[in-house]
VOGU-3710 file (C-alpha; in Angstrom, 3 decimals, decimal comma):
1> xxxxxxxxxx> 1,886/-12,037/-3,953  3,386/-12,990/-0,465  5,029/-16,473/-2,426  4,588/-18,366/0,826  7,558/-16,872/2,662  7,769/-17,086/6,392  8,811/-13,997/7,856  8,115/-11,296/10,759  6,981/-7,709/9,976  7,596/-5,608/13,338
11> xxxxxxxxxx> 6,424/-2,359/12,847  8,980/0,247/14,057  8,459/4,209/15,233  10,678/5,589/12,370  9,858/5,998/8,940  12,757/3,608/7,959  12,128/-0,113/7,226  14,942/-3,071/7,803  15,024/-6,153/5,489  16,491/-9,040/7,621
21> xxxxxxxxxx> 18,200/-11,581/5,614  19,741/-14,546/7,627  22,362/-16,669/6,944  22,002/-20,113/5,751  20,648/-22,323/8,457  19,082/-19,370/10,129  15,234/-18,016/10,352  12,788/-15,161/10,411  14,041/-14,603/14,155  17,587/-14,519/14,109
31> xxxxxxxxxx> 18,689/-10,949/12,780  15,168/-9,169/14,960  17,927/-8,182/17,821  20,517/-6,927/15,168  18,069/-4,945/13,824  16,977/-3,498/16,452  20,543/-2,710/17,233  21,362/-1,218/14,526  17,968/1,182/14,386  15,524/0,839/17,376
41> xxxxxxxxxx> 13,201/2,737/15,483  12,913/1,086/12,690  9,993/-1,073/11,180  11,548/-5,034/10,698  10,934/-6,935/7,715  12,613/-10,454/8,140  11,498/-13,446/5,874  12,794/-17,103/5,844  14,865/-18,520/2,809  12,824/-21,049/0,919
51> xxxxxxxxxx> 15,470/-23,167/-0,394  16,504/-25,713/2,020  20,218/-27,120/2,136  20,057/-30,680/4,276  17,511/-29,184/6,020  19,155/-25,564/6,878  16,748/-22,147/5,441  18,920/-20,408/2,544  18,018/-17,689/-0,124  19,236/-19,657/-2,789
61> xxxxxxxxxx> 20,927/-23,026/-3,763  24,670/-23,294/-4,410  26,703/-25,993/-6,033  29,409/-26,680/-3,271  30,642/-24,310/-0,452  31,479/-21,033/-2,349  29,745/-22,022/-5,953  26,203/-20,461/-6,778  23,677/-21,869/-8,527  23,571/-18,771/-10,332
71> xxxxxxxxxx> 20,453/-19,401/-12,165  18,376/-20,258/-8,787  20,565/-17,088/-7,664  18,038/-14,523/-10,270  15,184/-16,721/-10,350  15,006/-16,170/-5,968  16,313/-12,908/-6,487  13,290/-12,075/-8,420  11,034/-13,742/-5,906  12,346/-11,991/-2,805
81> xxxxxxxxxx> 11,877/-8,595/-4,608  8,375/-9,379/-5,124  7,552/-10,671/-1,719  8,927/-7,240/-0,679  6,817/-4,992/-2,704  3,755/-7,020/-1,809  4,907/-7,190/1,499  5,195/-2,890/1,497  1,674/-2,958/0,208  0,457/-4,812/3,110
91> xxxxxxxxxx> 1,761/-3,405/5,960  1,792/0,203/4,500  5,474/0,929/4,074  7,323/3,013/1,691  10,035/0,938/-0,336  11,768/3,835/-1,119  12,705/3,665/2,797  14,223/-0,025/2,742  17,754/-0,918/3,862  18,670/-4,168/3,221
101> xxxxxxxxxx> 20,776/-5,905/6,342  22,201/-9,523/5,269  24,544/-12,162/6,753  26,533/-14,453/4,732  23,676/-16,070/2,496  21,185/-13,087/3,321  23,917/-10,646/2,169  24,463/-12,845/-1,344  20,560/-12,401/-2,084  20,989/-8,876/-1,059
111> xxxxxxxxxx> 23,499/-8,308/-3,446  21,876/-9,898/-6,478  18,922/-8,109/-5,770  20,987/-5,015/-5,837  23,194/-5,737/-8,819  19,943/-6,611/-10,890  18,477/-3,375/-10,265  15,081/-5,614/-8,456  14,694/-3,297/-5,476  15,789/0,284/-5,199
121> xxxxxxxxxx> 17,311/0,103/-1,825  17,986/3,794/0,322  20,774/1,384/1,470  22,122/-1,787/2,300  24,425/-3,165/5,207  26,206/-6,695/3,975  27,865/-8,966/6,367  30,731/-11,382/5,249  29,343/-11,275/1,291  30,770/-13,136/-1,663
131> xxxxxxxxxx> 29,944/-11,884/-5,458  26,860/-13,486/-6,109  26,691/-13,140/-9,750  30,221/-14,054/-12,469  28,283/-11,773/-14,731  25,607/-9,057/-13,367  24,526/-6,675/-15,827  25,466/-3,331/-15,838  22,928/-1,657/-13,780  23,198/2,100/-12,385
141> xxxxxxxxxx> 23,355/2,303/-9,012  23,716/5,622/-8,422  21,611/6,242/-5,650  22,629/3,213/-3,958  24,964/3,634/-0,718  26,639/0,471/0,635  28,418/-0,460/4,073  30,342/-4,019/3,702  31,585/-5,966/6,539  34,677/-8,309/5,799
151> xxxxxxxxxx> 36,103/-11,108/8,405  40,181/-10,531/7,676  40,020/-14,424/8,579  36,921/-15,421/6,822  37,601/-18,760/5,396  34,454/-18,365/3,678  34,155/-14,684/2,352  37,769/-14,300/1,991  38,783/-10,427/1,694  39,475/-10,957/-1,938
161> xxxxxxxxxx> 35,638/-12,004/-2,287  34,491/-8,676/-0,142  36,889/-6,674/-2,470  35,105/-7,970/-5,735  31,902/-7,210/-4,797  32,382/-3,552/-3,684  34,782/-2,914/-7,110  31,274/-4,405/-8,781  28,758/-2,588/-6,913  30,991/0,749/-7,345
171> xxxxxxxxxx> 31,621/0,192/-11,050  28,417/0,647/-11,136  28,425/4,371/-9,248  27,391/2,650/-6,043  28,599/4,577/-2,905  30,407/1,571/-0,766  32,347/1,887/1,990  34,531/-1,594/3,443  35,290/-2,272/7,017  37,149/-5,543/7,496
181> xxxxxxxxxx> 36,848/-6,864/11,096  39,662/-8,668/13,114  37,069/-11,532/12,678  35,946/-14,756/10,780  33,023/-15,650/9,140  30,868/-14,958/12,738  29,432/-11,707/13,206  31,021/-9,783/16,340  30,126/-6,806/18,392  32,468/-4,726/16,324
191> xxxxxxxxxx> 30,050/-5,170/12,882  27,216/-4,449/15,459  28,766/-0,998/15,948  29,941/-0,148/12,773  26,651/-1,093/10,979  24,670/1,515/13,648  27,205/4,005/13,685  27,338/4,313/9,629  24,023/4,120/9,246  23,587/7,103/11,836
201> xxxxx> 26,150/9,020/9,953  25,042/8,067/6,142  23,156/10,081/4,218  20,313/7,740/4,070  19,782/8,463/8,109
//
């Protein structure tokens, strides 16, 4: 089932598929160029957050700036993973070639989806994340290789936030590797490059 998301599917040249995931008060459109940036071959997945916040698009609801609804947090992590696989069925695309690319919100749903073992990403490429779970279960990730981008002045995903989330993900044998950007919470032309450039290099290329 497609669960009434919104989203783009641009299909790409390589045998690689991008899943989009915008930040909260963004849209199926706004991460297209980044991923295309990032790999111009690439097929794009991008669907809209359901959950509305005064009106803005987000993945899931939180409590106040910084606290998750934790329990919305699984229920839409669940959802998302099963607009994906139906969404793979449909336009003929091999999960086992998904990287997940998320900003802010997009990269919280991204990592519950990761830390609850829903998809089996090749990859995943998360912008300005905060742990999105107090208490994820203790799933192997073995497989899993992870590039996190940190704003050194995020007021928002503060470097001890980005820190905790890549000592969770590699607890769990994840491979992660941190850049933190001379940057805030905004996405610059320095994550741009670093995202392409270790994606090029990774082993998931």
């Amino acid at each position: 089932m497609m669960n009434d998301f919104i989203y783009r599917f641009i299909p790409g040249a390589g045998d690689r598929t991008l899943l989009l995931l915008h930040g909260t008060g963004g849209n199926e459109n706004d991460l297209l160029p980044l991923g295309r940036a990032i790999d111009p071959d690439a097929s794009l997945l991008s669907p809209r957050g359901k959950v509305l916040e005064n009106g803005a698009p987000r993945f899931f609801r939180r409590l106040a700036e910084g606290i998750f609804d934790e329990k919305d947090v699984v229920a839409r992590a669940q959802e998302l993973a099963n607009f994906v696989s139906a969404a793979a069925k449909k336009h003929a695309f091999d999960e086992k070639t998904l990287v997940a690319i998320g900003y802010s919100n997009g990269a919280n749903i991204a990592s519950a989806m990761i830390l609850l073992g829903l998809l089996k990403f090749r990859g995943a490429i998360l912008s300005r994340p905060m742990v999105p779970l107090s208490h994820p279960p203790d799933t192997s990730l073995e497989n899993c290789t992870v590039l996190i981008c940190g704003g050194r002045f995020d007021p928002i995903a503060r470097p001890e936030q980005v820190n905790a989330l890549a000592e969770l993900l590699r607890d769990r044998k994840a491979e992660v590797e941190v850049r933190m950007q001379e940057s805030g919470h905004e996405l610059t032309d320095a994550d741009v490059e670093a995202a392409r450039d270790w994606l090029a290099a990774s082993a998931i290329a």
